[in-house]
N, C-alpha and C positions, 0 to 999 in steps of 0.2 A: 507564553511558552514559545515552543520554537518549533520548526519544521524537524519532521523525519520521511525518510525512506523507508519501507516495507518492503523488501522482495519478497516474493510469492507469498503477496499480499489475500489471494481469492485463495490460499491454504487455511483450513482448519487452524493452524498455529496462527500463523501472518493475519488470520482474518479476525479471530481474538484480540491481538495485539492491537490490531487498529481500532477495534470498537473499544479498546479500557484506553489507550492513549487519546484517542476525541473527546471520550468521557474526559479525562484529566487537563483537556484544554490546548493538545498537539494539533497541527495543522499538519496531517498525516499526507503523504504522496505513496500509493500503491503502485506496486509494479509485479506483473502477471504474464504469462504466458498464453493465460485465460481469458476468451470472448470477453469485455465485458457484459453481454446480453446471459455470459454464463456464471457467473462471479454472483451466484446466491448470496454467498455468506455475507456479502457484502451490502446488499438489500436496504436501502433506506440509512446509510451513512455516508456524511458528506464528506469525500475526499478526493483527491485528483489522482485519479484511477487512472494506469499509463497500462496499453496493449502494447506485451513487448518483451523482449529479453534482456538480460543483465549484460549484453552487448553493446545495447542500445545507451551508449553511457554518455553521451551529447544530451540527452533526454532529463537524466538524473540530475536533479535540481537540491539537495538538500544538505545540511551541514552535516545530518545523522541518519547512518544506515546502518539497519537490522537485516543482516541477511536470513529471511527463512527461506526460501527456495531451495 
């Protein structure tokens, strides 16, 4: 598969999305607003979790983005 972007990745929606997209084989990149030390939903999935806002767009590395934020 292929890389995606997650905005407000540590969201209820976004935080969903990532854990069905790593299931299916994505090499997911989250991006948050939120501590990562606060990013529960996030608990135990491996993905390159960025502290930060959709500003921060030097940062954003992916061919495909889901905006939930």
């Amino acid at each position: 598969m292929s890389r995606v972007l997650i905005t407000g990745a540590a969201g209820f929606l976004g935080a969903r999305l990532a854990h069905r997209l790593v299931r299916d084989g994505w090499e997911v990149q989250g991006l948050d607003i939120v501590a990562p030390i606060d990013a529960h939903r996030l608990d135990g999935l491996q993905i390159d979790y960025l502290w930060g806002s959709c500003h921060d767009i030097d940062r954003l590395k992916a061919p495909y983005v889901i905006h939930c934020a």
